[in-house]
HTML snippet that shows the backbone in 3Dmol.js (N, CA, C, O; Angstrom):
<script src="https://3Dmol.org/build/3Dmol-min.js"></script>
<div id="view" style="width:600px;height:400px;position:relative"></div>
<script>
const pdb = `
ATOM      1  N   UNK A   1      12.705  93.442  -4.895  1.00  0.00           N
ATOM      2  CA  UNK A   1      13.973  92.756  -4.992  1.00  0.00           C
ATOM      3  C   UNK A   1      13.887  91.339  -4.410  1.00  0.00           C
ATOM      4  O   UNK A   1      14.257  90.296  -4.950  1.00  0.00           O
ATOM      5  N   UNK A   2      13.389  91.486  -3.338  1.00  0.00           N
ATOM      6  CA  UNK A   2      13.013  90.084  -2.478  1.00  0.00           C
ATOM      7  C   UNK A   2      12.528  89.129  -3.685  1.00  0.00           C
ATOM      8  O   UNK A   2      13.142  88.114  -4.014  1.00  0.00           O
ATOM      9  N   UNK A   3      11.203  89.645  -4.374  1.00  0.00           N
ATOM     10  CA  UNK A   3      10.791  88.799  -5.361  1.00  0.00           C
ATOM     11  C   UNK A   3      11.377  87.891  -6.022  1.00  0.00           C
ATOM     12  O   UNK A   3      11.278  86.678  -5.838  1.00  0.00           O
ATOM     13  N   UNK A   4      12.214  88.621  -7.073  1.00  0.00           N
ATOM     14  CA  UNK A   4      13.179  87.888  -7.613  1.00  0.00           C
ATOM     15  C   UNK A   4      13.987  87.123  -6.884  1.00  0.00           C
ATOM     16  O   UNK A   4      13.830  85.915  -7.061  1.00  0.00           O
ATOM     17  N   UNK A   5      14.954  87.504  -5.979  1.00  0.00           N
ATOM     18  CA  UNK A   5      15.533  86.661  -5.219  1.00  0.00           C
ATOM     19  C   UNK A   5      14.636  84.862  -4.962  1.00  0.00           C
ATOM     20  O   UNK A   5      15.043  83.701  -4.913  1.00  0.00           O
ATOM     21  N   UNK A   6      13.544  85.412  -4.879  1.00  0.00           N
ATOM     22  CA  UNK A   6      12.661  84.322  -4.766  1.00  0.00           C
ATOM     23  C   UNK A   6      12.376  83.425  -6.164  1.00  0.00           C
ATOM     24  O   UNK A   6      12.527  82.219  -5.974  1.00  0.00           O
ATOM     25  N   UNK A   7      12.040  83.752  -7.363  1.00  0.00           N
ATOM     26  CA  UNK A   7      11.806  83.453  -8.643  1.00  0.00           C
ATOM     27  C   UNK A   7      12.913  82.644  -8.953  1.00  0.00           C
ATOM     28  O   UNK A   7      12.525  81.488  -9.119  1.00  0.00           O
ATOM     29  N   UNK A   8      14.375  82.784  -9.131  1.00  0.00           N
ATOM     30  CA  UNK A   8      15.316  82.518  -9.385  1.00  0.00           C
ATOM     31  C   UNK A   8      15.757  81.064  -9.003  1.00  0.00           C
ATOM     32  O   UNK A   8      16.092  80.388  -9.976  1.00  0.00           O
ATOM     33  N   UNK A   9      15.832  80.393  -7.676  1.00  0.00           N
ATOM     34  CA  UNK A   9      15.872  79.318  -7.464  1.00  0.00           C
ATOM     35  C   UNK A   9      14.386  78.515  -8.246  1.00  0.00           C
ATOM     36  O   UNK A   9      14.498  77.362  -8.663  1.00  0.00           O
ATOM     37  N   UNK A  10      13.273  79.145  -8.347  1.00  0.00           N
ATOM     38  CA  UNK A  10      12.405  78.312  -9.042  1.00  0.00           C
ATOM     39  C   UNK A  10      12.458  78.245 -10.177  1.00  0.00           C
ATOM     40  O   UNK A  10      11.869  77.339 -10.766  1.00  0.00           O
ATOM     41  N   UNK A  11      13.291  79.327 -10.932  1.00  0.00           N
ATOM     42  CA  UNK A  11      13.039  79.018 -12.553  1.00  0.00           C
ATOM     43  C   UNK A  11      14.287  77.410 -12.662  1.00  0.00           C
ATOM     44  O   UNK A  11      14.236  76.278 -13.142  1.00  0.00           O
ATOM     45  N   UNK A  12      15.313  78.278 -11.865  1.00  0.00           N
ATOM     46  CA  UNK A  12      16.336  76.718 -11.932  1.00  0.00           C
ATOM     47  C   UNK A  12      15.735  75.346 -11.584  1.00  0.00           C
ATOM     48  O   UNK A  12      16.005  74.340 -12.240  1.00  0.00           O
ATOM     49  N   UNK A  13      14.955  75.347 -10.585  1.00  0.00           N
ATOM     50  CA  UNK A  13      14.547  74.021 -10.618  1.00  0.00           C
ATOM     51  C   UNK A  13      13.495  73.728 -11.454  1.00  0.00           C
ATOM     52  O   UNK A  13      13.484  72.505 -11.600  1.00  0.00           O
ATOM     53  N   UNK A  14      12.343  74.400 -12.258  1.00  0.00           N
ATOM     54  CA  UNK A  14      11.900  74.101 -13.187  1.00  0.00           C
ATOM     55  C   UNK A  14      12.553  73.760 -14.616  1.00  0.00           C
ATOM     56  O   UNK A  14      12.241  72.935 -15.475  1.00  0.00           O
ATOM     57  N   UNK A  15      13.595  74.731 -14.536  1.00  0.00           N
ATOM     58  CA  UNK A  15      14.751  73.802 -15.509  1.00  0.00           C
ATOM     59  C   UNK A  15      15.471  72.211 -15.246  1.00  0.00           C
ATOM     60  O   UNK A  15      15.753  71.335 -16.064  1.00  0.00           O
ATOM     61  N   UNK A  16      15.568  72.239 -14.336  1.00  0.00           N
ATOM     62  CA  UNK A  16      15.910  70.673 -13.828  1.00  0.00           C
ATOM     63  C   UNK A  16      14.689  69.778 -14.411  1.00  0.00           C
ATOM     64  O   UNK A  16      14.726  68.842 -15.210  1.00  0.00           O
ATOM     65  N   UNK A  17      13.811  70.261 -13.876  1.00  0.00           N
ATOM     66  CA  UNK A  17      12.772  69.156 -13.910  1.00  0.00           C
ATOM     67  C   UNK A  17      12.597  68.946 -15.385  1.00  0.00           C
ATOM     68  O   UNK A  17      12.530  67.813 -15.861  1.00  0.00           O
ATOM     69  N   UNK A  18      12.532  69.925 -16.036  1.00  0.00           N
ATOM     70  CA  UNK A  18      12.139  69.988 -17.397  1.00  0.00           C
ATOM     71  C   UNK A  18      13.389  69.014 -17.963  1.00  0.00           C
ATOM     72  O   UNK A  18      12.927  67.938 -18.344  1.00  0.00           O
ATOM     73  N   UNK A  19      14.225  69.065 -18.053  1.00  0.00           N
ATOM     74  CA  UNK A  19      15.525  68.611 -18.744  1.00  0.00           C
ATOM     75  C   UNK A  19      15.592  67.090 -18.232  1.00  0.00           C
ATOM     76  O   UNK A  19      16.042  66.174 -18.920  1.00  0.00           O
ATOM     77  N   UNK A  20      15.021  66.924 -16.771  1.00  0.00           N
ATOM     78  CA  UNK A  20      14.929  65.320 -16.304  1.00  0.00           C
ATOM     79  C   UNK A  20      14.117  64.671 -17.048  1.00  0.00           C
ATOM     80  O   UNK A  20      14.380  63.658 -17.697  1.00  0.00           O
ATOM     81  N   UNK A  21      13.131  65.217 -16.981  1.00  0.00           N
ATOM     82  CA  UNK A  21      11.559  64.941 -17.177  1.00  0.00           C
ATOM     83  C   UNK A  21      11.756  64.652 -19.001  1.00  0.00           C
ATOM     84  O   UNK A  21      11.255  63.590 -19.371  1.00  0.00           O
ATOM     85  N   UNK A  22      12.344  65.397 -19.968  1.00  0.00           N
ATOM     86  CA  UNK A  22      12.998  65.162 -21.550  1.00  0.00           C
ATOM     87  C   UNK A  22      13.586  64.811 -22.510  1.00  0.00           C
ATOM     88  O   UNK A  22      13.468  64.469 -23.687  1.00  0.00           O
ATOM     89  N   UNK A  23      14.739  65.098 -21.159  1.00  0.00           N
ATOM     90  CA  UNK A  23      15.903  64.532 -21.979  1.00  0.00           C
ATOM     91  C   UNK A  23      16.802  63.072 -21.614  1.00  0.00           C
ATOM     92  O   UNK A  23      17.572  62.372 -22.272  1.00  0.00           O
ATOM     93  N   UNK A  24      16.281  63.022 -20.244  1.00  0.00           N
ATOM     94  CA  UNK A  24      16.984  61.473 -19.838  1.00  0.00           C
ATOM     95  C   UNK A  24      16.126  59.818 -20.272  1.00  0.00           C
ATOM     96  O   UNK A  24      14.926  59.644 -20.486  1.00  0.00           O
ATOM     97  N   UNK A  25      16.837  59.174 -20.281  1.00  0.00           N
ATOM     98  CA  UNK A  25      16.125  57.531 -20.932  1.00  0.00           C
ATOM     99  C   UNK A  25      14.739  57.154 -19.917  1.00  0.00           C
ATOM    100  O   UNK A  25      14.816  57.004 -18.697  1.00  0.00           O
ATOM    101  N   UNK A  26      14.048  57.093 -20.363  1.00  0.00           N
ATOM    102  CA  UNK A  26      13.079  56.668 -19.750  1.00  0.00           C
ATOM    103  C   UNK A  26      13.181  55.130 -19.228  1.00  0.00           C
ATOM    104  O   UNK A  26      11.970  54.919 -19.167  1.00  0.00           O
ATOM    105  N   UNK A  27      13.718  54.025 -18.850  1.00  0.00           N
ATOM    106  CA  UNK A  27      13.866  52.845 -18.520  1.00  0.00           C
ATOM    107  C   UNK A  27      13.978  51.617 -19.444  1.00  0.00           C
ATOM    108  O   UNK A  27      14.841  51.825 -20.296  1.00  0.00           O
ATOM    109  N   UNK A  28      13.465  50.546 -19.551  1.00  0.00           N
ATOM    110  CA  UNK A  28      13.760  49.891 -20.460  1.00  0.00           C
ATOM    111  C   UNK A  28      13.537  50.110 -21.948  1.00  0.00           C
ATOM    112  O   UNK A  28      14.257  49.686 -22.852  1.00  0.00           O
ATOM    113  N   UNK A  29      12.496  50.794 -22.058  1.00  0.00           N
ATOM    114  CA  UNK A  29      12.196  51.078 -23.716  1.00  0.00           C
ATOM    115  C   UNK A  29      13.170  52.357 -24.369  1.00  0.00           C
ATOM    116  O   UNK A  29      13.155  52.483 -25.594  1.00  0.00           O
ATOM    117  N   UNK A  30      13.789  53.048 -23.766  1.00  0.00           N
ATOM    118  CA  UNK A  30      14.760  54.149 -23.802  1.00  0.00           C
ATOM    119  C   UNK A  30      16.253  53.542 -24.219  1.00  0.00           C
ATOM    120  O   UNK A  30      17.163  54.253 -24.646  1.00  0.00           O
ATOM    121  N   UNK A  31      16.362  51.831 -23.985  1.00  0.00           N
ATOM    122  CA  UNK A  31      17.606  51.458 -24.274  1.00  0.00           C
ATOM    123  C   UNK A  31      17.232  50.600 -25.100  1.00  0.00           C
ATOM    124  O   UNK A  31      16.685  49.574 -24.695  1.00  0.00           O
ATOM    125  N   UNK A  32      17.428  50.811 -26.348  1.00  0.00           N
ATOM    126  CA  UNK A  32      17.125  49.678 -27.460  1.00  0.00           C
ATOM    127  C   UNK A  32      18.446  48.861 -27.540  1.00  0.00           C
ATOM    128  O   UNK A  32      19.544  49.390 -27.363  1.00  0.00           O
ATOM    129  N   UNK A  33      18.297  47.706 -27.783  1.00  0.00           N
ATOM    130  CA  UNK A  33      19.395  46.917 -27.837  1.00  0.00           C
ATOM    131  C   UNK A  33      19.401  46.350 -29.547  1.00  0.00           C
ATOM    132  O   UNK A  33      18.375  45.864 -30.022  1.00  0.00           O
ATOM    133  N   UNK A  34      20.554  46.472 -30.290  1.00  0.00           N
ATOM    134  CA  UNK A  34      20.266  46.235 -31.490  1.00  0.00           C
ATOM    135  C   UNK A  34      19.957  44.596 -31.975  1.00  0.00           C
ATOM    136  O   UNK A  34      20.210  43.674 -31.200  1.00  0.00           O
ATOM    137  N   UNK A  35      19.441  44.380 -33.203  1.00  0.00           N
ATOM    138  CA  UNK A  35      19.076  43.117 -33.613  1.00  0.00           C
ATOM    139  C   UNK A  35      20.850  41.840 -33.918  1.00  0.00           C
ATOM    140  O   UNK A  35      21.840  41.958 -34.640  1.00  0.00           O
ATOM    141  N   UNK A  36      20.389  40.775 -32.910  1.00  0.00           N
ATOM    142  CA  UNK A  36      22.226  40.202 -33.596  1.00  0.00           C
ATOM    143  C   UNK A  36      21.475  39.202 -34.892  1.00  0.00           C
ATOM    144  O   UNK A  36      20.476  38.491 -35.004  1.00  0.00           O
ATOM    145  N   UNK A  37      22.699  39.671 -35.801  1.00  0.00           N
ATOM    146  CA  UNK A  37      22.416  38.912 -36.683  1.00  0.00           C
ATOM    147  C   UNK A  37      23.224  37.730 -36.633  1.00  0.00           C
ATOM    148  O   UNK A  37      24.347  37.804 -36.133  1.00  0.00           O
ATOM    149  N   UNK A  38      22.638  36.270 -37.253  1.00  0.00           N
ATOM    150  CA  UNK A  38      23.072  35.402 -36.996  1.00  0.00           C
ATOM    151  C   UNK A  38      24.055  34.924 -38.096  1.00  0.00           C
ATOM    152  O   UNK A  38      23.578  35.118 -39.214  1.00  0.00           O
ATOM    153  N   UNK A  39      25.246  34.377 -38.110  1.00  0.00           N
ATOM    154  CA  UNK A  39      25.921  33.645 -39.590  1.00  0.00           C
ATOM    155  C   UNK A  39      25.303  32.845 -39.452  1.00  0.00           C
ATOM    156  O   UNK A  39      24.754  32.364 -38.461  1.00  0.00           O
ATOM    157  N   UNK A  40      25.338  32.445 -41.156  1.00  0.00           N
ATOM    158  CA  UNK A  40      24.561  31.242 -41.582  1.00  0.00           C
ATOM    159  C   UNK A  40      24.686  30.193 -40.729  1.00  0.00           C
ATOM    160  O   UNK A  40      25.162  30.296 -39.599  1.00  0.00           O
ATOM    161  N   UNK A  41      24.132  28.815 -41.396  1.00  0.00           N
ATOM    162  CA  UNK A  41      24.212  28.211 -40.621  1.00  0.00           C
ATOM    163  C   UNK A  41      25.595  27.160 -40.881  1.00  0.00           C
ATOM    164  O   UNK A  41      25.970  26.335 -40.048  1.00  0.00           O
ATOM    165  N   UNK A  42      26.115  27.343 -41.946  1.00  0.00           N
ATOM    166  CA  UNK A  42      27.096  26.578 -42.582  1.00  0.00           C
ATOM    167  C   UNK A  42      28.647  27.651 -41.459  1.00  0.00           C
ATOM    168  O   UNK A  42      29.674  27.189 -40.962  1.00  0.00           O
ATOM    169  N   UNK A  43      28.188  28.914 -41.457  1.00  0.00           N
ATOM    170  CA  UNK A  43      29.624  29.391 -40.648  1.00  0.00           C
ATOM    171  C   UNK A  43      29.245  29.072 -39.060  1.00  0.00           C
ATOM    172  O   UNK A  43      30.278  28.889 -38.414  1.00  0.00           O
ATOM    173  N   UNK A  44      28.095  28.962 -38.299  1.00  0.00           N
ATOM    174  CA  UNK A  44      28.081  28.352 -37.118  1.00  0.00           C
ATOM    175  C   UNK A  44      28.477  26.694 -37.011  1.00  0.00           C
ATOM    176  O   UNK A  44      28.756  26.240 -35.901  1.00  0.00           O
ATOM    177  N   UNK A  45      28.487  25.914 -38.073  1.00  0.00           N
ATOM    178  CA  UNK A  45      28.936  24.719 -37.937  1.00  0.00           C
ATOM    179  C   UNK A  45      30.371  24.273 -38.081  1.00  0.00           C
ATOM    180  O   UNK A  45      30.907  23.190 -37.843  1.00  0.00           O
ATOM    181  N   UNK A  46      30.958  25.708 -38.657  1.00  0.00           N
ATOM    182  CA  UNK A  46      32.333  25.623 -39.063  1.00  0.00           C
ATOM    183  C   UNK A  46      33.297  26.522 -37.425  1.00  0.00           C
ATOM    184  O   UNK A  46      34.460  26.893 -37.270  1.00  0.00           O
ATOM    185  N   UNK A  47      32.324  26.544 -36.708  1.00  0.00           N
ATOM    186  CA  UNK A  47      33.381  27.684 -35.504  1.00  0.00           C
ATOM    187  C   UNK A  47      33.286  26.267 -34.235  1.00  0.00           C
ATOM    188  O   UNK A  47      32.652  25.225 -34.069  1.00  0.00           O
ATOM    189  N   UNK A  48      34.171  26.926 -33.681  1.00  0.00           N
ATOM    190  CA  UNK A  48      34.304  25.859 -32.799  1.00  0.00           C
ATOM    191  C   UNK A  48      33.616  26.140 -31.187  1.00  0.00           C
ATOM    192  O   UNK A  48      33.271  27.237 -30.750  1.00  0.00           O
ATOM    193  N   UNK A  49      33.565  25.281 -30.724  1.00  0.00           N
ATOM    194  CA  UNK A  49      32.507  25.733 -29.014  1.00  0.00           C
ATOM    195  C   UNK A  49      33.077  26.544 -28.669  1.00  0.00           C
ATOM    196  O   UNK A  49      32.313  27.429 -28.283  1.00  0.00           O
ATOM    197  N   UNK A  50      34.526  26.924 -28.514  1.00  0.00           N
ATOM    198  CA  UNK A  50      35.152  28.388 -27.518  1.00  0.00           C
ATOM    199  C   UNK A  50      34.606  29.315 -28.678  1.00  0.00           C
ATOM    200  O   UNK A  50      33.648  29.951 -28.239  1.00  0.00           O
ATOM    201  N   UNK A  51      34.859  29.606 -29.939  1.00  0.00           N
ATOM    202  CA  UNK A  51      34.349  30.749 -30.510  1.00  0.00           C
ATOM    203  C   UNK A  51      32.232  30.937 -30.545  1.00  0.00           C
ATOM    204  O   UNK A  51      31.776  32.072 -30.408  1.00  0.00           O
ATOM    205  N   UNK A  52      31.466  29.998 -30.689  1.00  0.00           N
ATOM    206  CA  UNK A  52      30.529  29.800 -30.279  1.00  0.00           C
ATOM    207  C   UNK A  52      30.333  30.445 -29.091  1.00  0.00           C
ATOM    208  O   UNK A  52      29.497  31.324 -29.299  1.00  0.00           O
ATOM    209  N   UNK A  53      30.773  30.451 -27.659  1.00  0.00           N
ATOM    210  CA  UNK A  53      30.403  30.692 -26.640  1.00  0.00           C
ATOM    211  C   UNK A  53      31.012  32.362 -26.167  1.00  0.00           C
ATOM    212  O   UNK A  53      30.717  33.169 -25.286  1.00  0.00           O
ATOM    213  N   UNK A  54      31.881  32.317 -27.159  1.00  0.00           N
ATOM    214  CA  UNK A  54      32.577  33.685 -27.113  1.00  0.00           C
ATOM    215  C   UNK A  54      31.313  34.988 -27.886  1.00  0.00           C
ATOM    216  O   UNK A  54      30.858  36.033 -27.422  1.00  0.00           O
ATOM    217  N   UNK A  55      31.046  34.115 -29.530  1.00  0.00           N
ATOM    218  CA  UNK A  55      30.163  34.795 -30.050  1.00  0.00           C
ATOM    219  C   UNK A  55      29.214  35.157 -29.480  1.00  0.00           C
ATOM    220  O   UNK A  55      28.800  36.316 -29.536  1.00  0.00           O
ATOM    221  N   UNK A  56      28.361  33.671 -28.419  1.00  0.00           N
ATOM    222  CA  UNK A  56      27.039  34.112 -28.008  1.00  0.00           C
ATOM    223  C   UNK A  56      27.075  34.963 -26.842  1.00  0.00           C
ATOM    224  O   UNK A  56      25.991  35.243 -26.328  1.00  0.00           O
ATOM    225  N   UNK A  57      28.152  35.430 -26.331  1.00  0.00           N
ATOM    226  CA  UNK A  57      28.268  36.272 -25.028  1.00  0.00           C
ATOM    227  C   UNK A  57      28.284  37.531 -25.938  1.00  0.00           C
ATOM    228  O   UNK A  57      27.218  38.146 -25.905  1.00  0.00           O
ATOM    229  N   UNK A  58      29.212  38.043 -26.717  1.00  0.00           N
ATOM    230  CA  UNK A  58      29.118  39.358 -27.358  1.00  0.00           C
ATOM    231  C   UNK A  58      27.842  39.819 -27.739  1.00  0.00           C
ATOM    232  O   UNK A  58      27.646  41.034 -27.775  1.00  0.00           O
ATOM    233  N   UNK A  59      26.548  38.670 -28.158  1.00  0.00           N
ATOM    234  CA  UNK A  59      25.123  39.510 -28.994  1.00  0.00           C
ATOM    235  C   UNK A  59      24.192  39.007 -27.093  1.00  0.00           C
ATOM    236  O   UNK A  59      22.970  38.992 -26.946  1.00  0.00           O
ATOM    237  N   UNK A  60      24.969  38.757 -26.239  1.00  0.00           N
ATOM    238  CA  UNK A  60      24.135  38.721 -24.927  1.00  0.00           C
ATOM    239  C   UNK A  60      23.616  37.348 -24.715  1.00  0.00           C
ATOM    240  O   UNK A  60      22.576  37.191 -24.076  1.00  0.00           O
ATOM    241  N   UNK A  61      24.398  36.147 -25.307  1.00  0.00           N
ATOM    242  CA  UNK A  61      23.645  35.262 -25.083  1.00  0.00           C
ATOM    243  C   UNK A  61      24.428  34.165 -24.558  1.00  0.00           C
ATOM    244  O   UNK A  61      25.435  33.831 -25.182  1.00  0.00           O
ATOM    245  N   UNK A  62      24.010  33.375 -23.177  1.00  0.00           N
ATOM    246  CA  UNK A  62      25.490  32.675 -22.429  1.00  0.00           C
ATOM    247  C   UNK A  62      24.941  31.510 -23.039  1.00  0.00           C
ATOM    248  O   UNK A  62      23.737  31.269 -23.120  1.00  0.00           O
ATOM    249  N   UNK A  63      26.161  30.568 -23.602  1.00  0.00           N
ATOM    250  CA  UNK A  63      26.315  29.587 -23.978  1.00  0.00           C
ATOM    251  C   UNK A  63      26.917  28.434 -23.096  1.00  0.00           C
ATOM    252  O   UNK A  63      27.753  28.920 -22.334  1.00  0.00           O
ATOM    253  N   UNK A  64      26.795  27.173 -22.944  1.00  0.00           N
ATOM    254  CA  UNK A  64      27.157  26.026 -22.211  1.00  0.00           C
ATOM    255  C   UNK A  64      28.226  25.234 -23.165  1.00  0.00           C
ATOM    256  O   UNK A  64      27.845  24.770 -24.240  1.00  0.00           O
ATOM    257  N   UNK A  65      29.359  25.121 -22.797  1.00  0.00           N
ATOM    258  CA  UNK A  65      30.091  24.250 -23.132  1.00  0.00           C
ATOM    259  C   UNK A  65      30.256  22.544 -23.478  1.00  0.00           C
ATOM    260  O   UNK A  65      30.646  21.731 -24.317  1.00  0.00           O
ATOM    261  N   UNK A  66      29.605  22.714 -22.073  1.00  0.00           N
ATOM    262  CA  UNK A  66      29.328  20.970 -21.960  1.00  0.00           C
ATOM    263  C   UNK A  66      28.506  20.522 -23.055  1.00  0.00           C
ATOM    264  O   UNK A  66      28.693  19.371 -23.448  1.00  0.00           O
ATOM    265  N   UNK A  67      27.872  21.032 -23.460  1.00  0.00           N
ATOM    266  CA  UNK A  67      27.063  20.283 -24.511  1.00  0.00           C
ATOM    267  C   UNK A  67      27.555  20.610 -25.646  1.00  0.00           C
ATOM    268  O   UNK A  67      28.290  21.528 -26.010  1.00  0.00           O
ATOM    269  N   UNK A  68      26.790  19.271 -26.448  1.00  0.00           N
ATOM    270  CA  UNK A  68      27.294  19.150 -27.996  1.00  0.00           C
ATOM    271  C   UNK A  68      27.098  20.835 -28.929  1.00  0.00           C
ATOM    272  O   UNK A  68      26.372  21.788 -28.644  1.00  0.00           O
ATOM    273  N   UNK A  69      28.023  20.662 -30.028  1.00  0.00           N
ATOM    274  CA  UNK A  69      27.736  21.453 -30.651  1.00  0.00           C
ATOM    275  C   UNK A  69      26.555  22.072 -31.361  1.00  0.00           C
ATOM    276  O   UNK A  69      26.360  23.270 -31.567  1.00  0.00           O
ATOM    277  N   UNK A  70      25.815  21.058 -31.694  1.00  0.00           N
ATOM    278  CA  UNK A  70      25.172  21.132 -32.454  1.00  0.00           C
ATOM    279  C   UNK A  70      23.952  21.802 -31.514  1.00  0.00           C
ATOM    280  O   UNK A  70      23.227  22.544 -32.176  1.00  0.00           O
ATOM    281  N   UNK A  71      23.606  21.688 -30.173  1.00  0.00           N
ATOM    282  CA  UNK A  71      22.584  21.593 -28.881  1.00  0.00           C
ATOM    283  C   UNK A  71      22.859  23.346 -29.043  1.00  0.00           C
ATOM    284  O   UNK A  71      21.966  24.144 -29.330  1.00  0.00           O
ATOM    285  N   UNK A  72      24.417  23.735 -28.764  1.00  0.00           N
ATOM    286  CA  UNK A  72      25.246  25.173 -28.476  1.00  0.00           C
ATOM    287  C   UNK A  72      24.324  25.704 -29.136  1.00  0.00           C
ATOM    288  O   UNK A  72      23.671  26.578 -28.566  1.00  0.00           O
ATOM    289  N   UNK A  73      23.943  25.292 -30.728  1.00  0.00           N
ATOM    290  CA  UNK A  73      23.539  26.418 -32.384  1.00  0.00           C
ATOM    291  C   UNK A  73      22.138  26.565 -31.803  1.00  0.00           C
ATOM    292  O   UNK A  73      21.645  27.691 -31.731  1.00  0.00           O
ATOM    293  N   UNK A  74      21.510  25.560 -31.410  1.00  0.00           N
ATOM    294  CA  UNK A  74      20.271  25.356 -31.452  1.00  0.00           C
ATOM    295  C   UNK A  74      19.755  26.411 -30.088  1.00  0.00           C
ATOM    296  O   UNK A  74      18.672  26.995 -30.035  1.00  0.00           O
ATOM    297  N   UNK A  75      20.659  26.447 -29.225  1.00  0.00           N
ATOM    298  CA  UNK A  75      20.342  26.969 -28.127  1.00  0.00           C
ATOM    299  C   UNK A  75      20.899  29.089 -28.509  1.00  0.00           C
ATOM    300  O   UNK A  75      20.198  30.036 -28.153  1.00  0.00           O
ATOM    301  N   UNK A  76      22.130  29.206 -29.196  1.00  0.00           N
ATOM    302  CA  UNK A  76      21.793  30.059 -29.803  1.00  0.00           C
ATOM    303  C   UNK A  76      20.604  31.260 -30.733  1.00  0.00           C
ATOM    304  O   UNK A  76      20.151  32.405 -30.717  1.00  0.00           O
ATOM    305  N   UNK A  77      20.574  29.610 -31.660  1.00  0.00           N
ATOM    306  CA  UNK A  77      19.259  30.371 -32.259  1.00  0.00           C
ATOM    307  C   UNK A  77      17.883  30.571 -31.456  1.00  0.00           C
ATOM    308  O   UNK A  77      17.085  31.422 -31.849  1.00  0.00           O
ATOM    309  N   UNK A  78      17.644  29.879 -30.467  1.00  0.00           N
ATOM    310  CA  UNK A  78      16.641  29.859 -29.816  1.00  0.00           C
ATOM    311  C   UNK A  78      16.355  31.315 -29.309  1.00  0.00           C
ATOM    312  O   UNK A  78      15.571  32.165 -29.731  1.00  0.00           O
ATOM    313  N   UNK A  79      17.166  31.324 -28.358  1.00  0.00           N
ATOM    314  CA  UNK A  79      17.602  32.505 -27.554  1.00  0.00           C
ATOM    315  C   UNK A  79      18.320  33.925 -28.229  1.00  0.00           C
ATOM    316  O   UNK A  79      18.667  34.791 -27.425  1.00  0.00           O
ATOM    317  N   UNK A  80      18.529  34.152 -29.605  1.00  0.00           N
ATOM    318  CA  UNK A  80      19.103  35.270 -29.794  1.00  0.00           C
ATOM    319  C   UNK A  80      17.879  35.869 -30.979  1.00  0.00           C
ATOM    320  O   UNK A  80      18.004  36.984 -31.484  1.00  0.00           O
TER     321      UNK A  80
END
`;
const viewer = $3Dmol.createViewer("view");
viewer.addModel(pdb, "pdb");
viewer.setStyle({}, {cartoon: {color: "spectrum"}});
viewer.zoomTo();
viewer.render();
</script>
């Protein structure tokens, strides 16, 4: 009887481990981040710097105000 008593906490924690060890994200390669696609280049010339800087924060990418528009696209495309 003892035995079991004994077995029992180990099968549970071999279940833990197993289920850690399987089923959880492994670190950065476990979180794929999807591809942003870019609008052309005729609808990035048509948005204005607040929507620009709004856009490039939503696909992860911080944008600068102060600079010209055209610097914003370029620094977009660079970076996304």
């Amino acid at each position: 009887m003892s035995e079991i008593l004994l077995l029992v906490p180990a099968a549970l924690a071999l279940c833990v481990i197993i289920y850690w060890v399987g089923f959880l994200p492994k670190g950065k390669e476990a979180v794929e981040k999807p591809e942003a696609v870019l609008p052309t280049d005729a609808t990035l010339k048509k948005m204005t710097k607040g929507q620009l800087e709004t856009f490039g924060r939503d696909i992860g990418v911080e944008l600068d105000k102060r600079k010209t528009k055209a610097n914003m696209i370029a620094d977009l495309k660079s970076q996304s």
